[in-house]
N, C-alpha and C positions, 0 to 999 in steps of 0.2 A: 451865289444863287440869286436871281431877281425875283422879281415877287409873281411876276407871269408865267412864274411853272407852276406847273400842275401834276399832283401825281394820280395817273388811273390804275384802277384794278377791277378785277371782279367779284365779289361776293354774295351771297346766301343769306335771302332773309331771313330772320330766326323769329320776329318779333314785331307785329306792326303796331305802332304806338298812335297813330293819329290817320286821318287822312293823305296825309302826305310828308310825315317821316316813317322811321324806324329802325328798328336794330340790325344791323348786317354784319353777319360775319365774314372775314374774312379767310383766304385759303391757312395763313400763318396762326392763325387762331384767335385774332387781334378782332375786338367787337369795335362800331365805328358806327355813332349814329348819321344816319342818312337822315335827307329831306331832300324831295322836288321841290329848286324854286326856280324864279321867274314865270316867264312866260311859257316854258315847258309843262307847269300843270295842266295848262289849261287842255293839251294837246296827248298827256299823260296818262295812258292806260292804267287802272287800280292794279294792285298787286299785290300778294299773301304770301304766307310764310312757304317758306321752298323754291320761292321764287331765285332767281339769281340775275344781279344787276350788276352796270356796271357805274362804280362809283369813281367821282374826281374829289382826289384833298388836294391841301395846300402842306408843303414841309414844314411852315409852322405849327399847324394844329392837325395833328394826325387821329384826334378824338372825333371830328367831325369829317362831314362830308355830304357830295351834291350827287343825287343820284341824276345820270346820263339819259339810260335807259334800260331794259329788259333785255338783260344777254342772252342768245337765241342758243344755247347749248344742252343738247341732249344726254 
């Protein structure tokens, strides 16, 4: 596995802890703190609990994660 995958999925805010993290649940029941970083904050629409995003981890540390954006699902 190289270090340039990435795993995405979509998750359920449950929890917004700051500005720009927070708790996300995931579909398997797996909690996974999110944060917007880089330059996508600046560009980044707020977001509340029920929201649903879609998050990138890394296979090493599946406790963390970068939120992408606002999953457009009804």
């Amino acid at each position: 596995m190289s270090t340039d995958e990435r795993i995405s999925g979509i998750g359920v805010v449950m929890l917004v802890t700051g500005e720009r993290t927070a708790t996300i649940k995931m579909p398997n029941g797996y909690c996974v703190v999110g944060h917007v970083g880089g330059d996508r904050s600046f560009d980044f629409t707020r977001f509340s609990v029920g929201d649903s995003v879609i998050l990138e981890m890394t296979p090493y540390d599946m406790s963390r994660g970068r939120i992408i954006s606002k999953a457009n699902i009804l």
